[in-house]
C-alpha positions as CSV (number, residue, x, y, z in Angstrom):
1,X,20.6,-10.0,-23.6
2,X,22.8,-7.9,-21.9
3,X,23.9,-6.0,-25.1
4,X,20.3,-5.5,-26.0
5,X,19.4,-3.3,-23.2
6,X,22.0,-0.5,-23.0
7,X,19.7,1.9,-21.9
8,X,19.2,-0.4,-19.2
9,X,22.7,-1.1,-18.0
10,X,23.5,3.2,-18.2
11,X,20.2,3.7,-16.1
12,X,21.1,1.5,-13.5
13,X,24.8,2.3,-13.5
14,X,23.4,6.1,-13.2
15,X,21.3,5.4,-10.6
16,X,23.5,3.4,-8.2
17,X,26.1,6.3,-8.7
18,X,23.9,9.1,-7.7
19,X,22.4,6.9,-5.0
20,X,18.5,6.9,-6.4
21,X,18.8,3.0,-6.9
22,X,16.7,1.5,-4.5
23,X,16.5,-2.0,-3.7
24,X,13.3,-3.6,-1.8
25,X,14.5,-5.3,1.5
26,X,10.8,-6.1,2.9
27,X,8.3,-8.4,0.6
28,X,4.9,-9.1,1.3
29,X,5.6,-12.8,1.4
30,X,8.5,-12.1,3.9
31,X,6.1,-10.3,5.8
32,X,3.6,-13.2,5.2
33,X,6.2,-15.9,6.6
34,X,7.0,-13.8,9.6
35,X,3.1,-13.9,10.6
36,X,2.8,-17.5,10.0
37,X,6.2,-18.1,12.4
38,X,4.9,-16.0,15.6
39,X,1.5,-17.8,14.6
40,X,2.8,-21.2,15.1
41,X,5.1,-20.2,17.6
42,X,2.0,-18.8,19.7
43,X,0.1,-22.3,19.4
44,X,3.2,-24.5,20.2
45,X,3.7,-22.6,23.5
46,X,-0.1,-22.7,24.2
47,X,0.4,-26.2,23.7
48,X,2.7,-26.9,25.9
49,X,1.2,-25.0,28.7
50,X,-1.6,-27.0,28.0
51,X,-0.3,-30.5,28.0
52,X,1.8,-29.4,30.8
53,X,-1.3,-28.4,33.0
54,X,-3.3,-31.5,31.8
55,X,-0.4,-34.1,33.2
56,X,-0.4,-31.6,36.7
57,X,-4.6,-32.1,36.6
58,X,-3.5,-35.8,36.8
59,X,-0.9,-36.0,39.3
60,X,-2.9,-33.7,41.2
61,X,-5.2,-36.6,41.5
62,X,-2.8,-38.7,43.7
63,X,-3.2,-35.9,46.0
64,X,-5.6,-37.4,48.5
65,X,-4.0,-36.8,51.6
66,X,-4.0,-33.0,51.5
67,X,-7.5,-32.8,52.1
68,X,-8.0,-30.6,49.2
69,X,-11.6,-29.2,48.6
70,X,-13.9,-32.1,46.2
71,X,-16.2,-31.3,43.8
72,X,-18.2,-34.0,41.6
73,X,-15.6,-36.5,43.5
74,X,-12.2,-34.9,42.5
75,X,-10.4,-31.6,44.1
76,X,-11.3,-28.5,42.5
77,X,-7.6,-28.0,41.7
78,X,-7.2,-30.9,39.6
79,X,-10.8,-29.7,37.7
80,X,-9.0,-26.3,37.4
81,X,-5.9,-27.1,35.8
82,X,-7.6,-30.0,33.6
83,X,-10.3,-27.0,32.3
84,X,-7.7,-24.2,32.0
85,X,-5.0,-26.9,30.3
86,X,-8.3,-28.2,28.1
87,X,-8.5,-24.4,27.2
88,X,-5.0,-23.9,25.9
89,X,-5.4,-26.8,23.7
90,X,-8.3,-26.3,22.1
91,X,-6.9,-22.2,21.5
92,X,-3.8,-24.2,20.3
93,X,-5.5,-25.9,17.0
94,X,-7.5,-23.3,16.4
């Protein structure tokens, strides 16, 4: 093959000596990949945060002698951090 294409080799060997030969650095799927990385980077984190304020939700349960403010039969703090860890979650699987 590489005798068939002489044209080929002399345009190339042109190019790169005057400088015009280009060479593409940025694809679309190395673009694509890049997304998908700070995508799934995005949802691991939320999931931690999430998990992390789930398991403070239940400690915070244990929490009976601070005489924190009760709603429903639990302190509000614990129904914060179990909706708001609930939320990161759910925002991390979608």
């Amino acid at each position: 093959m590489l005798f068939r294409s002489p044209n080929l080799i002399y345009r190339v060997m042109h190019d790169a000596a005057n400088g015009k030969l280009q060479m593409q650095t940025h694809s679309q799927e190395l673009q694509d990949l890049r997304g998908q990385l700070q995508n799934n980077q995005r949802r691991n984190v939320s999931a931690i945060i999430g998990g992390s304020l789930i398991i403070s939700a239940t400690l915070s349960l244990g929490l009976d002698g601070l005489n924190l403010p009760l709603w429903e039969g639990y302190s509000v703090l614990s129904w914060v951090l179990a909706g708001v860890g609930l939320f990161c979650l759910i925002r991390s699987v979608r």
